[in-house]
C-alpha positions as a Markdown table, in Angstrom:
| # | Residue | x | y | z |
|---|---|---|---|---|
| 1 | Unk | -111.3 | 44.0 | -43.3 |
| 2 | Unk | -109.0 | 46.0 | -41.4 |
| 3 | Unk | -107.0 | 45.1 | -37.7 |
| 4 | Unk | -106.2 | 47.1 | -36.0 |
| 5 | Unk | -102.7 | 46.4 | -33.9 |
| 6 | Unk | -102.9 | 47.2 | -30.4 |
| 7 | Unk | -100.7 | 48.3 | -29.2 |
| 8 | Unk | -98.9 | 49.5 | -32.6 |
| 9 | Unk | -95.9 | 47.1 | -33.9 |
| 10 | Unk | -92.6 | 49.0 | -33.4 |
| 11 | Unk | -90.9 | 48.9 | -36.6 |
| 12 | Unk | -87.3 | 50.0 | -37.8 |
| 13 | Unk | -87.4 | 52.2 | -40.8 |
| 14 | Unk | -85.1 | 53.2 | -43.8 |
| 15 | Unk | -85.8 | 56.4 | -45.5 |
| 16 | Unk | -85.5 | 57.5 | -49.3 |
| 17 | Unk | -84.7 | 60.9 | -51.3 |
| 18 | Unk | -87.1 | 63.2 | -49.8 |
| 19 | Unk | -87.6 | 61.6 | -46.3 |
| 20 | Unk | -90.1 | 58.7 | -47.6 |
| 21 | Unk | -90.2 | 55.2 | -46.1 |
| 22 | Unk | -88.7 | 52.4 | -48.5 |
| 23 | Unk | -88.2 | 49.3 | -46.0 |
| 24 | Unk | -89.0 | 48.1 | -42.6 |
| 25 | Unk | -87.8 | 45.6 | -39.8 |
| 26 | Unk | -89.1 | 44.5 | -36.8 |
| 27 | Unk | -92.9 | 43.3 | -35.8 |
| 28 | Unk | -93.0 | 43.6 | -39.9 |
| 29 | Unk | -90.5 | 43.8 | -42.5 |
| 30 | Unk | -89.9 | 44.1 | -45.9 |
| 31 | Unk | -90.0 | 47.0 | -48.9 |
| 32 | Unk | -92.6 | 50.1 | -48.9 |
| 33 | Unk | -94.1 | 51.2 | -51.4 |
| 34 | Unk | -96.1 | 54.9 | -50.0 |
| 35 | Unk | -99.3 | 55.6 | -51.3 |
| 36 | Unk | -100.5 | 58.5 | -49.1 |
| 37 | Unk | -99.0 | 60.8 | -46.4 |
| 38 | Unk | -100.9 | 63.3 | -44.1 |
| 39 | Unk | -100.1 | 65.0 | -40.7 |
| 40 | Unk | -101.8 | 64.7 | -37.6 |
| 41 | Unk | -101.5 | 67.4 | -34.4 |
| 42 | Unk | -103.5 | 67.3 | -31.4 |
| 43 | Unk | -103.4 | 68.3 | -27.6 |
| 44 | Unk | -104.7 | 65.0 | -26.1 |
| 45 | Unk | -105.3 | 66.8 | -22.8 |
| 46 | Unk | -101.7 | 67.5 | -21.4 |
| 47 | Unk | -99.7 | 65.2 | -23.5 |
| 48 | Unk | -99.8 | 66.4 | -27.1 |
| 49 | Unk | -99.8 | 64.1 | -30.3 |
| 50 | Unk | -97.4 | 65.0 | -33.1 |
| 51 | Unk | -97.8 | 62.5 | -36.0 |
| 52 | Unk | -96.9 | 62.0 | -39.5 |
| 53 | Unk | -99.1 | 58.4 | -40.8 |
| 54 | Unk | -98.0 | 56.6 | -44.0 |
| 55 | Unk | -100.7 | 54.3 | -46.1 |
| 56 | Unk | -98.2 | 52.1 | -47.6 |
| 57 | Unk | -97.9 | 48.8 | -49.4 |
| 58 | Unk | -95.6 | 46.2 | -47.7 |
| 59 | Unk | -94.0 | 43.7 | -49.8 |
| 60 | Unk | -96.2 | 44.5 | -53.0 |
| 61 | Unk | -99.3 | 43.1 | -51.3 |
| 62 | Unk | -100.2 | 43.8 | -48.2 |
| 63 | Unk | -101.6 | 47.4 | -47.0 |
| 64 | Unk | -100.9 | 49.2 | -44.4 |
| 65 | Unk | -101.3 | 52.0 | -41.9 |
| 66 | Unk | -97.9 | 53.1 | -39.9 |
| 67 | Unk | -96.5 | 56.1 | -38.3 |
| 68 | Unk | -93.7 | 58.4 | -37.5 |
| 69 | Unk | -94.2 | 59.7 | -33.8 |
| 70 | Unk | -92.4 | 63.1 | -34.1 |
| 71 | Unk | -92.2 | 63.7 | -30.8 |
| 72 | Unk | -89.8 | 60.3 | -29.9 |
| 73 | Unk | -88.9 | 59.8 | -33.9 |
| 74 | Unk | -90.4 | 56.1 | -33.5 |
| 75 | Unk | -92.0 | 54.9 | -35.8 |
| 76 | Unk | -95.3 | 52.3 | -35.7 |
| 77 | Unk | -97.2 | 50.0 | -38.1 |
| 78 | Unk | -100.7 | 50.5 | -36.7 |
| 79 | Unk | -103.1 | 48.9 | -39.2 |
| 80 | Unk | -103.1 | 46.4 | -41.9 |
| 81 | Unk | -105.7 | 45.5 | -43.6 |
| 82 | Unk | -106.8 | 42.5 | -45.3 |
């Protein structure tokens, strides 16, 4: 099953060699492991949508979806799944 977090969890993030998430803090927290990386661009209508998502394991168990917003450099866990 999959939740979706609405709105997304703002989460504090350490980066590795190579600009790769290896630990959060905040909403959720702990060590990543990344499994997957892809880019998303769109103009939603006037205010456009710059981000790069992360499918990562949390903790060695627990998957999820986050995000780095480009445009603010925030960065969001905004699905885990069960």
């Amino acid at each position: 099953m999959t939740r979706l977090l609405s709105p997304s969890a703002a989460v504090d993030v350490e980066l590795g060699p190579g600009g790769a998430p290896t630990s959060i803090s905040g909403a959720l927290s702990g060590s990543i492991d990344p499994i997957a990386r892809w880019k998303v661009e769109a103009s939603w209508w006037t205010r456009p949508v710059v981000r790069e998502y992360w499918r990562v394991l949390l903790n060695n168990h627990l998957l999820c979806e986050m995000y780095h917003d480009l445009s603010s450099n925030d960065w969001f866990v905004e699905r885990v799944f069960d």
